[in-house]
C-alpha positions, -999 to 999 in steps of 0.1 A, spaced: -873 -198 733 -881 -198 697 -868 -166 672 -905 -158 667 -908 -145 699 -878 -122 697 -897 -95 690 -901 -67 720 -870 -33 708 -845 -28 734 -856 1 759 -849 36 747 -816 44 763 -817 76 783 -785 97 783 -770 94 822 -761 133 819 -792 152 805 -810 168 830 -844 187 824 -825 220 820 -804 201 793 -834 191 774 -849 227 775 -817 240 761 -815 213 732 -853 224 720 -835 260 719 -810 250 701 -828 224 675 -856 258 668 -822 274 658 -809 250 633 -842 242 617 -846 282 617 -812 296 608 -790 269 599 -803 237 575 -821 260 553 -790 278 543 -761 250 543 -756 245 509 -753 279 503 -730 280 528 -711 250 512 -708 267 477 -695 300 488 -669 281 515 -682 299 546 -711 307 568 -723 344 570 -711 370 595 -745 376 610 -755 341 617 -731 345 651 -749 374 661 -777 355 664 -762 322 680 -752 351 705 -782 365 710 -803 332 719 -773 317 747 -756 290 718 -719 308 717 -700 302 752 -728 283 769 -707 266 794 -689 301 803 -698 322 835 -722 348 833 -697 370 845 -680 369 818 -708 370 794 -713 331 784 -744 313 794 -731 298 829 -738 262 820 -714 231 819 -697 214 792 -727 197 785 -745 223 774 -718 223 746 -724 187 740 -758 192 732 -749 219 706 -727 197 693 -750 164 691 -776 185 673 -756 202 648 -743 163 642 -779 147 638 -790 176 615 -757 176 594 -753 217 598 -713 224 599 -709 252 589 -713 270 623 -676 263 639 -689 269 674 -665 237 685 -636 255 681 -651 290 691 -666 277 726 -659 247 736 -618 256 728 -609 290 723 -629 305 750 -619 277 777 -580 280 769 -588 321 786 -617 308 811 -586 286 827 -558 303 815 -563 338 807 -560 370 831 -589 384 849 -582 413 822 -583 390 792 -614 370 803 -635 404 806 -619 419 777 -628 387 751 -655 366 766 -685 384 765 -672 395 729 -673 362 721 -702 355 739 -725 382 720 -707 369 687 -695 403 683 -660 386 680 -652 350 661 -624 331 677 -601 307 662 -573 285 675 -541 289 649 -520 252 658 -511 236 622 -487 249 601 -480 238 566 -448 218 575 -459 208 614 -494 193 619 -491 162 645 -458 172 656 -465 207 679 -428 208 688 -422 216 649 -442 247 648 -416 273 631 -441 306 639 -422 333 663 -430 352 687 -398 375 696 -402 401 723 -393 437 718 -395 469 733 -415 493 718 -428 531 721 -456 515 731 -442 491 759 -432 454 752 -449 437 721 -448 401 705 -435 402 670 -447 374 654 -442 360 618 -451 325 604 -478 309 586 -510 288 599 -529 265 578 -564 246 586 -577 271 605 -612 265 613 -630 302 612 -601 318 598 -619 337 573 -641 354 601 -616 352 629 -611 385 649 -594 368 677 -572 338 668 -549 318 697 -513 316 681 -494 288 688 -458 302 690 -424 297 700 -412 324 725 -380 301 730 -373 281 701 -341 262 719 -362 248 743 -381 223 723 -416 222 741 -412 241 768 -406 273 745 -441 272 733 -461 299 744 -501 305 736 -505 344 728 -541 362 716 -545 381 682 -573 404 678 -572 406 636 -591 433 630 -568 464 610 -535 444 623 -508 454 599 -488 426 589 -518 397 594 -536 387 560 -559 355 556 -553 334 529 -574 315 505 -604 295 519 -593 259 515 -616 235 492 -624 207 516 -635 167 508 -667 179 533 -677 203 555 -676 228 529 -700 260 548 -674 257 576 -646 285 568 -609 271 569 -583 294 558 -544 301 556 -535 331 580 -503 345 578 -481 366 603 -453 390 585 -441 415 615 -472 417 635 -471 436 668 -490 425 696 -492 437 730 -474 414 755 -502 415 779 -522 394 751 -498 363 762 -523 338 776 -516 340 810 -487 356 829 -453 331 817 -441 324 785 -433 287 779 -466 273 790 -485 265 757 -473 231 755 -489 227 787 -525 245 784 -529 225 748 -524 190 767 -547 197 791 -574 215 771 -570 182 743 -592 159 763 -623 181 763 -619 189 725 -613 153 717 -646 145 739 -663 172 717 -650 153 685 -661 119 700 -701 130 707 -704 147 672 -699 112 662 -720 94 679 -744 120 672 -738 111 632 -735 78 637 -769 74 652 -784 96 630 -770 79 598 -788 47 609 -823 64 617 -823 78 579 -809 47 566 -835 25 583 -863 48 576 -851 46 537 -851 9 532 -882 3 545 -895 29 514 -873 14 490 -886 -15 468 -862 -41 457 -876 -71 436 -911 -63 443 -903 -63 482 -892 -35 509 -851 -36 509 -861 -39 546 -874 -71 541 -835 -87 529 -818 -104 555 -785 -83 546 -800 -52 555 -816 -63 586 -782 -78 597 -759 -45 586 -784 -24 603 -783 -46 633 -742 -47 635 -750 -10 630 -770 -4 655 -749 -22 682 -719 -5 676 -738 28 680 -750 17 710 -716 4 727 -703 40 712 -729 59 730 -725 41 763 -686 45 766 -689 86 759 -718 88 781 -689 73 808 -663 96 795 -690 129 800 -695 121 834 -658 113 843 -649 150 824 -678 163 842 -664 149 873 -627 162 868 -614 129 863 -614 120 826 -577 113 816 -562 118 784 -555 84 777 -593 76 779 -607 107 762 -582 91 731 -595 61 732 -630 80 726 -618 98 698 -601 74 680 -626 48 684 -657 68 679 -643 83 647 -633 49 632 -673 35 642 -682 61 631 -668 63 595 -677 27 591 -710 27 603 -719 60 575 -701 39 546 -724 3 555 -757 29 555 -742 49 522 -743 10 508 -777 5 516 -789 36 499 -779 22 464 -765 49 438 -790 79 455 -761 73 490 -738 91 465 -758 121 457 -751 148 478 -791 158 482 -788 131 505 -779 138 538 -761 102 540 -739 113 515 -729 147 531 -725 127 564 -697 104 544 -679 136 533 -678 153 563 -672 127 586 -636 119 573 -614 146 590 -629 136 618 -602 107 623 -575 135 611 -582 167 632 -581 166 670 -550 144 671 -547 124 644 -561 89 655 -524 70 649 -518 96 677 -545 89 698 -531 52 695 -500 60 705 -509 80 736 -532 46 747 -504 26 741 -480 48 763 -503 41 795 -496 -2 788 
């Protein structure tokens, strides 16, 4: 069959998970980016965080906690209700909102982990936006390396029963700036390498001892707040250790990892897919030696190598979703996804940034925010030589 007849697009691929509930939701939230969120990013972006009000409203319309029960406040949906959130806020470049780490996180570690008092006491706080959360893992000398955390947590007796003193530094900490509830990753035992690392809730607000630090100046994803917080003596209740044991940190953050590396792994599809709608949409406007840059062979093709790597991308998460939907999705494969999708998906931006000429490197251009923020994404989450090296310990 001759090349000229080559002509009929591939079907439009339907996501295997989306239901018509799923769809209903994703108009919600897309009226609330265009509404709330893109008209206000790069304000966001100059003044390093998103305001305080803005989760109030995410609250108020079902976007924080949307795959927590009812009865505890959230929106009693599944974790794909936070992969649409996520997808979205990926295809319309709005970061500043760190709802990742806020629901899809923090608020599972106490859905599985917490008490029945800790669930109704933060949920629905968290739910209603009325608290931010925030998940305190990296220090400034242990990123990768979660046995090497050096932050304390010694327990004491006080006047007002048994507390937590806790003292140490955290650095990177997505929503530190707003967080009223942060997850301290601490060592309750520190001679007993991982199994001495214990999980234990925070509530910020008026804590003597706690102070935030400067917001960092990030590469990209500038509206998204990440700060240093620091412990020096801070008294917590022990009742606020997640669950009832110490020691069992290490534990809930290996098997909480797959479902944020999943998150990490559809926010770049999401991007990548985007990146190659704008791009395609560009050089088919854009006149190169009095002909659409459309119309070059080079384009077609990098658009084309584009396109199918987006497409293999999309079809192995869509697997992974319904394997972590399922209960079965393994650590081992949700790495693969986050390593792999990252590194597409970093690629893919910089060939589409290359199409759009000199105007792919002003940031007016959504291409070029896309490029800065996309980075980290093969850093945080596991670090993808990690990811690598938990794939190559299953050979």
């Amino acid at each position: 069959m001759g090349s000229h007849d080559q002509h009929t697009a591939p079907a439009v691929r339907q996501t295997p998970w989306m239901t018509e509930d799923l769809g209903t939701f994703q108009e919600t939230v897309r009226r609330f980016i265009e509404r709330e969120l893109a008209p206000n990013e790069a304000r966001w972006a100059d003044q390093g965080y998103i305001d305080r009000e803005v989760w109030r409203r995410a609250g108020q319309i079902g976007l924080l906690c949307a795959s927590i029960p009812e009865e505890y406040g959230g929106g009693g949906g599944t974790f794909a209700h936070e992969a649409v959130i996520t997808q979205e806020m990926s295809r319309a470049v709005c970061t500043s909102l760190g709802n990742n780490v806020h629901s899809g996180i923090v608020a599972h570690y106490l859905l599985n982990y917490g008490t029945e008092e800790q669930k109704k006491k933060w949920l629905p706080q968290m739910a209603s936006g009325e608290m931010v959360a925030a998940i305190a893992m990296s220090e400034p000398g242990a990123g990768s390396d979660l046995k090497a955390i050096r932050t304390r947590a010694v327990r004491e007796p006080t006047e007002n029963g048994d507390c937590y003193r806790i003292n140490g530094a955290k650095t990177f900490i997505t929503n530190g700036y707003h967080a009223d509830l942060v997850c301290v990753v601490a060592k309750t035992d520190p001679e007993a390498g991982s199994r001495g690392v214990s999980l234990v809730m925070v509530e910020t607000r008026d804590l003597p001892g706690f102070r935030r630090g400067r917001i960092l100046e990030k590469i990209g994803q500038k509206g998204q707040d990440t700060a240093e917080l620091f412990f020096d003596d801070v008294l917590v209740p022990c009742a606020n250790l997640l669950g009832t044991l110490e020691g069992q940190g290490f534990y809930q953050l290996m098997q909480q990892l797959p479902q944020e590396r999943m998150i990490i792994a559809l926010g770049a599809v999401a991007t990548m897919q985007r990146a190659i709608e704008l791009t395609t949409e560009y050089v088919r406007q854009r006149k190169v030696f009095g002909q659409s840059l459309a119309d070059l062979q080079n384009t077609r093709f990098k658009l084309a190598e584009c396109k199918t790597v987006a497409t293999i991308a999309a079809t192995f998460v869509d697997d992974c979703m319904l394997r972590l939907m399922d209960g079965k999705l393994d650590a081992a494969t949700a790495a693969m996804a986050k390593w792999w999708c990252t590194q597409q998906n970093c690629q893919v931006i910089d060939e589409c940034l290359q199409l759009h000429g000199g105007y792919g490197y002003m940031l007016e251009y959504p291409i070029a925010r896309m490029y800065a923020n996309a980075r980290v994404s093969k850093i945080f989450g596991g670090s993808n030589e990690i990811m690598k090296e938990l794939v190559a310990r299953t050979l």
